[in-house]
C-alpha positions as a LaTeX table, in Angstrom:
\begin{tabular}{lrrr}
\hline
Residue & $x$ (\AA) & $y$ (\AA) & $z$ (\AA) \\
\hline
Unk1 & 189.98 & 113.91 & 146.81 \\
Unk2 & 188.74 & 117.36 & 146.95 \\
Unk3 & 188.37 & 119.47 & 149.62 \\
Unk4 & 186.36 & 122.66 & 149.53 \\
Unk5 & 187.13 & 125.05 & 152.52 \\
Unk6 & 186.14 & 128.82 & 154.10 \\
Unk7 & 188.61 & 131.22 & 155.68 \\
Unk8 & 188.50 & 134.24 & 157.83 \\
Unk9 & 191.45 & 136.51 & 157.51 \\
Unk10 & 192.74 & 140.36 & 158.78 \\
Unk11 & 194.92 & 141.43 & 155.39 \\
Unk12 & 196.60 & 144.36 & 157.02 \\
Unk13 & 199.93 & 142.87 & 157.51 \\
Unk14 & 199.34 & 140.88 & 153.85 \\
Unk15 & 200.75 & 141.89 & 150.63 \\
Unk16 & 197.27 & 140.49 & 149.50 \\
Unk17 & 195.90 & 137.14 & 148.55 \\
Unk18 & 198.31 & 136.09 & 145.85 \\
Unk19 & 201.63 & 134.06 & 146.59 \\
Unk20 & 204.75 & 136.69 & 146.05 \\
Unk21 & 208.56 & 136.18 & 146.12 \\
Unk22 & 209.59 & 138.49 & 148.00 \\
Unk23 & 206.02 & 139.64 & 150.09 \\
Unk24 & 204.24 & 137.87 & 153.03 \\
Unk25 & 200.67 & 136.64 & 151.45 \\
Unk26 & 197.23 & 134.90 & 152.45 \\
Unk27 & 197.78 & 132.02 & 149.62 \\
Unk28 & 201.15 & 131.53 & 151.37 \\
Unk29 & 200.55 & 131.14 & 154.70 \\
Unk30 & 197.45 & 128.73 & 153.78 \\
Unk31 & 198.90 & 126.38 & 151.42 \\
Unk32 & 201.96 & 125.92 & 153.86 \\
Unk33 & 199.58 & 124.63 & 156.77 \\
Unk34 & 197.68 & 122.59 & 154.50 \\
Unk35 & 200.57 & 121.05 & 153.28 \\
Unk36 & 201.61 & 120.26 & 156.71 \\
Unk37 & 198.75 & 118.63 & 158.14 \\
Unk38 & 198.39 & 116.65 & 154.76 \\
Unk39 & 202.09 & 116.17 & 154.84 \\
Unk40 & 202.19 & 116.64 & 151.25 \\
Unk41 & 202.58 & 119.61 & 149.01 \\
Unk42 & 199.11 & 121.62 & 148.68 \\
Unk43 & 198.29 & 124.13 & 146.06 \\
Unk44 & 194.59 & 126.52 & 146.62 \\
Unk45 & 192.67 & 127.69 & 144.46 \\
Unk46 & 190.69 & 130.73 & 145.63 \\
Unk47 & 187.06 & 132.20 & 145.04 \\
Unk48 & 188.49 & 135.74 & 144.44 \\
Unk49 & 191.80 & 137.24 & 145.14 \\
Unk50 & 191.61 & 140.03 & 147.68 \\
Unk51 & 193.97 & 142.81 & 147.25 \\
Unk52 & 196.98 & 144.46 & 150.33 \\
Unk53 & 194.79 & 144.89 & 153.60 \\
Unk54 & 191.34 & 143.33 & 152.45 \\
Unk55 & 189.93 & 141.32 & 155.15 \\
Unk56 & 187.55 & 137.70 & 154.38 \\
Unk57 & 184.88 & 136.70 & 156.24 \\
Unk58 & 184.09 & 133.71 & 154.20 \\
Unk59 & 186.48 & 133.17 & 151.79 \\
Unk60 & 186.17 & 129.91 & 149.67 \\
Unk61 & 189.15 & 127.54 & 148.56 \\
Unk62 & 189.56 & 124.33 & 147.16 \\
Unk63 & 192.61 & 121.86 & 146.69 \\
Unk64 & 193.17 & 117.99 & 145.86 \\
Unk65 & 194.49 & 115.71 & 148.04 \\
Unk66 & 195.42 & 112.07 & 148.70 \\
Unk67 & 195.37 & 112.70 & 152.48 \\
Unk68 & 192.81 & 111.14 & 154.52 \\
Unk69 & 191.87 & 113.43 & 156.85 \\
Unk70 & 188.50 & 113.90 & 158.97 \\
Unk71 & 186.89 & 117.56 & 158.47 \\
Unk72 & 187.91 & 118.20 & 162.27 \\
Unk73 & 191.86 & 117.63 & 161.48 \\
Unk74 & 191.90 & 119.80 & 158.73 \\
Unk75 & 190.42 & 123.05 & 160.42 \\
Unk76 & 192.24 & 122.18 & 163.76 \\
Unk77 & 195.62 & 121.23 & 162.25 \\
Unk78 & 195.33 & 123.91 & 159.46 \\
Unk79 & 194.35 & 126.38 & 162.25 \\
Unk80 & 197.35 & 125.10 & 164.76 \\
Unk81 & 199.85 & 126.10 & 161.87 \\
Unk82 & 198.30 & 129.55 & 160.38 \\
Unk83 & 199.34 & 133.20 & 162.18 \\
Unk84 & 196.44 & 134.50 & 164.34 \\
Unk85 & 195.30 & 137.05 & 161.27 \\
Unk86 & 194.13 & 133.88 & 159.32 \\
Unk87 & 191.66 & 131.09 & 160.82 \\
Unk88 & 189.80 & 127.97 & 158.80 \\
Unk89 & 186.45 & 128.18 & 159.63 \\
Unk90 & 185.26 & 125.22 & 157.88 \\
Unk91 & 186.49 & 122.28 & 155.43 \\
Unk92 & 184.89 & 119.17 & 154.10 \\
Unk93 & 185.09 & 116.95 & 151.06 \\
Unk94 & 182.96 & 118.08 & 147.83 \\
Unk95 & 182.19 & 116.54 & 144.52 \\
Unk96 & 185.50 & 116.51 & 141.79 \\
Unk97 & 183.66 & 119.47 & 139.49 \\
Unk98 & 183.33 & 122.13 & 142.40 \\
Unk99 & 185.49 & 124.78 & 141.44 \\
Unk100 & 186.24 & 127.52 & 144.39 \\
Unk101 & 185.97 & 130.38 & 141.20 \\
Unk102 & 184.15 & 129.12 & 138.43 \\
Unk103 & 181.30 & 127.92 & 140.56 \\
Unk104 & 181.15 & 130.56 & 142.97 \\
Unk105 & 177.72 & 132.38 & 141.60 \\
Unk106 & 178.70 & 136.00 & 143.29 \\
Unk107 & 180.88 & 137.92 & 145.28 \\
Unk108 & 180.43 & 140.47 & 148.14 \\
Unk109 & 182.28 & 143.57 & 149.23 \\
Unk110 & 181.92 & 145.41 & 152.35 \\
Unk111 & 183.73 & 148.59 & 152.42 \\
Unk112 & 183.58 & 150.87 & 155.87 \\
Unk113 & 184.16 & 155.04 & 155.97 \\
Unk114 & 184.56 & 156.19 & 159.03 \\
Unk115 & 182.69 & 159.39 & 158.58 \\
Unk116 & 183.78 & 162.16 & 161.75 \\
Unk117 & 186.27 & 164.98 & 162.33 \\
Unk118 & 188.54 & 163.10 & 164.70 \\
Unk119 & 190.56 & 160.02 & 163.23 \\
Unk120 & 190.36 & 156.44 & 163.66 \\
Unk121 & 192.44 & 154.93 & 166.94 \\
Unk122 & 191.60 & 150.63 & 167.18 \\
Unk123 & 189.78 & 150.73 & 163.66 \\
Unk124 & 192.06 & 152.54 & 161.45 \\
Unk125 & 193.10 & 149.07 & 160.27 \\
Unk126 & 189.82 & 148.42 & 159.73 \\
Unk127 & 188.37 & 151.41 & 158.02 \\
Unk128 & 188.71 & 154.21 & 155.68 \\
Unk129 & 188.17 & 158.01 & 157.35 \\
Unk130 & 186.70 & 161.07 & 156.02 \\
Unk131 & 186.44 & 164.04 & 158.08 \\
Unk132 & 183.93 & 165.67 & 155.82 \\
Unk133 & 180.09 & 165.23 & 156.34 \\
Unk134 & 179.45 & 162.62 & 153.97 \\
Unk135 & 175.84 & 162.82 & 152.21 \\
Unk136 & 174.44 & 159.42 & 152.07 \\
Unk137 & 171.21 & 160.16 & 150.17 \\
Unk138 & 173.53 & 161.46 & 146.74 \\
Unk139 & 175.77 & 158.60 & 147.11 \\
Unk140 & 172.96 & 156.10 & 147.40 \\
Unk141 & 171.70 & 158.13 & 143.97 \\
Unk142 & 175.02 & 158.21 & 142.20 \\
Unk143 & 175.33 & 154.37 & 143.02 \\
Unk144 & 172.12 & 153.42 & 141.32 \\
Unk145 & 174.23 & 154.76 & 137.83 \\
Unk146 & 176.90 & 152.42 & 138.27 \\
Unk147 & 174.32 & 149.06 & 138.39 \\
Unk148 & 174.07 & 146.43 & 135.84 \\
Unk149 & 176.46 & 145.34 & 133.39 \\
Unk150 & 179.25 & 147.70 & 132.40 \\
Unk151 & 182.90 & 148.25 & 130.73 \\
Unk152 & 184.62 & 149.20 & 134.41 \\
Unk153 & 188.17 & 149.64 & 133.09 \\
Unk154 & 188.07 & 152.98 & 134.80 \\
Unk155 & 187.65 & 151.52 & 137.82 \\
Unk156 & 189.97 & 149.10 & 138.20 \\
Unk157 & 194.43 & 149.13 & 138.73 \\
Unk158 & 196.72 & 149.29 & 135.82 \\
Unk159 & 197.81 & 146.25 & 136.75 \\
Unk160 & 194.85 & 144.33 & 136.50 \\
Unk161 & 195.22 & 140.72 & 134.93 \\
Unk162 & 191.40 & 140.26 & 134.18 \\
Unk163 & 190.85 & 139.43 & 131.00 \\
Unk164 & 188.02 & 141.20 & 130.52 \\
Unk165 & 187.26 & 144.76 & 132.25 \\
Unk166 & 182.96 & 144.21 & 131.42 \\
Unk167 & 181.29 & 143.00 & 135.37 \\
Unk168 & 177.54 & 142.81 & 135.98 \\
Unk169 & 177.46 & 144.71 & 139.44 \\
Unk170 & 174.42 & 143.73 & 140.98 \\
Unk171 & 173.81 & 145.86 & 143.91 \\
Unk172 & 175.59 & 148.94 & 145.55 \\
Unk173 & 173.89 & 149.98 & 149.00 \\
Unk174 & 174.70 & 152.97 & 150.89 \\
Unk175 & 173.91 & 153.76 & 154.54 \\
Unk176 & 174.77 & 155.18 & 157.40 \\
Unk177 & 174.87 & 153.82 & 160.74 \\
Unk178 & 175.79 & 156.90 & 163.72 \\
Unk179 & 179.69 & 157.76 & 162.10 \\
Unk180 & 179.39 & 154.71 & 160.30 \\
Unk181 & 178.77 & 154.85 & 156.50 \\
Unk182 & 178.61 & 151.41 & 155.14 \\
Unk183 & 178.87 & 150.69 & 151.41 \\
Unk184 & 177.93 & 146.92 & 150.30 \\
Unk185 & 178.66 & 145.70 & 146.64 \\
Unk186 & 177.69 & 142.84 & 145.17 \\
Unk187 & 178.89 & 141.56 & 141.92 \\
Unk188 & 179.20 & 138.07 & 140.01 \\
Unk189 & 182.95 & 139.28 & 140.07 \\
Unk190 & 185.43 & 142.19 & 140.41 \\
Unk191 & 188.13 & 143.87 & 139.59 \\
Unk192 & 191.57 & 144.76 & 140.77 \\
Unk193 & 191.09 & 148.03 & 143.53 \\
Unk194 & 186.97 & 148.09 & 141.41 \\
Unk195 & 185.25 & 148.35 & 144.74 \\
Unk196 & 187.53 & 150.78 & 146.40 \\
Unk197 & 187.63 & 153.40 & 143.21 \\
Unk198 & 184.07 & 153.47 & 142.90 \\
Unk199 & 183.67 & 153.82 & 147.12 \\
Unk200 & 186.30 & 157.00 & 146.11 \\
Unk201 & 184.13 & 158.05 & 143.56 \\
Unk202 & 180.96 & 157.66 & 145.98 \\
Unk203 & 182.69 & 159.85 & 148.73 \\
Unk204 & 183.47 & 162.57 & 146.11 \\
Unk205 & 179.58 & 162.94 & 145.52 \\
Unk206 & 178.62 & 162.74 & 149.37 \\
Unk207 & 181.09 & 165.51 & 149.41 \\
Unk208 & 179.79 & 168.13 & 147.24 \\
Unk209 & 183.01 & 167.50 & 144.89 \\
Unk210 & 181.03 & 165.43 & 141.89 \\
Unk211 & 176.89 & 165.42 & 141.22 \\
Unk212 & 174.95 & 162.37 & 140.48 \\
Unk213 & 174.71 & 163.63 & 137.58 \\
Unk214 & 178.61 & 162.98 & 136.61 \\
Unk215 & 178.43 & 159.37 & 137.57 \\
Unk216 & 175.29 & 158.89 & 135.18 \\
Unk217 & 176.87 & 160.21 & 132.26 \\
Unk218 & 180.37 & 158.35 & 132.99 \\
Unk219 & 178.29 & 155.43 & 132.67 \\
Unk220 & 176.37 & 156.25 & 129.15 \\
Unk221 & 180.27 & 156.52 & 127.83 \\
Unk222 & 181.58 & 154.05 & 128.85 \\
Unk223 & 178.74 & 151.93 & 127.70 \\
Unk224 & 179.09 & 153.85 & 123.99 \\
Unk225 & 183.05 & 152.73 & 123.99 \\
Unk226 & 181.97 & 149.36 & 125.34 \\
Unk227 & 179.36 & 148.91 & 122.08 \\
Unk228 & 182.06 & 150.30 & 120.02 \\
Unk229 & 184.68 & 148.06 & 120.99 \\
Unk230 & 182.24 & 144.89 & 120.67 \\
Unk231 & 181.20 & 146.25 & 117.02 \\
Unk232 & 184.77 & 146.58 & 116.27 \\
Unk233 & 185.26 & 143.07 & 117.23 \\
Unk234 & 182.44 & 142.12 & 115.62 \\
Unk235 & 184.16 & 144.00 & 112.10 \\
Unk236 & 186.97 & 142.56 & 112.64 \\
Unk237 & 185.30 & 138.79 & 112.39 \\
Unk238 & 183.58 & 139.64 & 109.13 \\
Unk239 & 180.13 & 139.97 & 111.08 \\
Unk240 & 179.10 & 143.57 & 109.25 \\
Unk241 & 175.71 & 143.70 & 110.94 \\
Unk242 & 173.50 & 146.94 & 110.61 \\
Unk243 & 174.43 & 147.62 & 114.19 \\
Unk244 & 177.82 & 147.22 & 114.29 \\
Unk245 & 178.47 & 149.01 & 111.00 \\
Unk246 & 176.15 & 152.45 & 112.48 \\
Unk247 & 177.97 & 151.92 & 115.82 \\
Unk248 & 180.92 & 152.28 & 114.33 \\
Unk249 & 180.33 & 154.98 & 112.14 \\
Unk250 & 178.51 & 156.90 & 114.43 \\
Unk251 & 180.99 & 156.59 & 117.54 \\
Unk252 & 184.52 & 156.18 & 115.76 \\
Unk253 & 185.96 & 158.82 & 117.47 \\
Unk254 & 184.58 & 157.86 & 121.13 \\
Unk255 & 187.79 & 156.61 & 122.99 \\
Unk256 & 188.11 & 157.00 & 126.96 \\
Unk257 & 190.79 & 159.76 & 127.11 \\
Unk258 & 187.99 & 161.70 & 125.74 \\
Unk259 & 185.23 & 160.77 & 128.78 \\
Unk260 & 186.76 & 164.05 & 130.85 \\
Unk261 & 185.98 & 166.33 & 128.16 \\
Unk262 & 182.79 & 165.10 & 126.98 \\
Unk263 & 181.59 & 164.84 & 130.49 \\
Unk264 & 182.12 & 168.19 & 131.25 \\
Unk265 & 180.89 & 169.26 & 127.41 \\
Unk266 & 176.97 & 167.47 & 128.45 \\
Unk267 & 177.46 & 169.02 & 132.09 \\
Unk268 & 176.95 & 172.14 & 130.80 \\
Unk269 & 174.39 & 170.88 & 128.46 \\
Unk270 & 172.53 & 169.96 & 130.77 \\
Unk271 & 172.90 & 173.42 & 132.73 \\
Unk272 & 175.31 & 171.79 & 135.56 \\
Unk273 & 178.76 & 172.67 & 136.21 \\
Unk274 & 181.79 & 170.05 & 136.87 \\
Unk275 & 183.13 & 169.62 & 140.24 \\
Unk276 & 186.57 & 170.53 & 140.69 \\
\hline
\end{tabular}
């Protein structure tokens, strides 16, 4: 049988979602209740891994059992057996082909600045703080670059497993809310630390430190390497199309170590200088 379920969690005192040796996790602490109330060995598979002090609101999981339990017994035993940062919200049986990943249709990201002089006391677990006066109107422009489909190995970790760096980021709202400055992403997926390099990149523009401008062209680059690297692929499987072949004649020498230089290079183009 398979049983799909939601979870609530507070990741500050978590290493992150994924099971680790020698680290206290979220998949950990989970799969060890489960496996208690079901008195057999359960294994989770999650809707998205969350990385070292990322909280869930609704985080999906699945696993397969051959436990017969009511929906009540799993939340309240699971829930007897977690720590007090992680709570089952919900669980019930779902057909054999639901897949917690593959048929989740998005994600969601909620990332908070706390945006005053004075530091955060109860929230700074909760929160990220920037003294400076953050201006939400050039964020909220520079965001509107980063939408769509797009080549974001520049914003996620080295250590990324994802196979493939290309996510279609479907909206990236930015308000404020007193000191609050809220920044929502949504995405079919996303990558290792992706939401909290572009919120970096977002507070460098409300700033002063970056213009819209910057994140605009970063974009048009990294699209050009993207179509390179797909004609490339496309060479390398015999498929010489016109495209591929003027792609890569046209843009053989556009690689991302260069994206710095150029930027700066069509900054001043364009009559703007770079931010330091």
């Amino acid at each position: 049988m398979r049983i799909a379920a939601t979870l609530e969690y507070d990741g500050s005192r978590f290493s992150g979602w994924q099971r680790q040796e020698h680290a206290r996790s979220v998949q950990a602490v989970v799969e060890d209740a489960l496996s208690k109330v079901a008195d057999e060995t359960i294994q989770v598979t999650v809707a998205g891994r969350t990385d070292a002090g990322v909280h869930a609101s609704g985080q999906v999981i699945h696993f397969d059992t051959s436990a017969a339990r009511s929906d009540y017994s799993w939340v309240r035993g699971a829930n007897s057996h977690l720590p007090s940062e992680v709570a089952l919200l919900w669980a019930g049986p779902v057909d054999a082909g639901f897949h917690a990943r593959y048929s989740a249709t998005g994600r969601h990201y909620h990332y908070l600045i706390l945006n005053r002089a004075i530091r955060p006391t109860y929230l700074s677990q909760r929160v990220t703080h920037e003294y400076r006066l953050l201006d939400v109107a050039a964020m909220r422009d520079a965001a509107q670059h980063l939408l769509g489909e797009h080549d974001f190995t520049s914003f996620r970790a080295s250590e990324c497993q994802a196979k493939s760096p290309v996510r279609e980021l479907r909206g990236l709202d930015v308000t404020r809310h007193g000191d609050m400055v809220h920044i929502h992403a949504h995405a079919n997926a996303f990558l290792q630390h992706m939401v909290r390099n572009i919120a970096g990149v977002l507070m460098t523009v409300g700033a002063g430190e970056r213009e819209p401008l910057l994140v605009q062209l970063a974009c048009e680059l990294l699209l050009g390497a993207q179509r390179l690297g797909e004609a490339e692929e496309r060479g390398e499987r015999g498929e010489k199309d016109d495209r591929s072949q003027e792609i890569a004649k046209g843009r053989a020498s556009c690689h991302r170590p260069l994206i710095t230089l150029m930027l700066s290079r069509r900054l001043r183009e364009n009559g703007a200088t770079p931010g330091a």
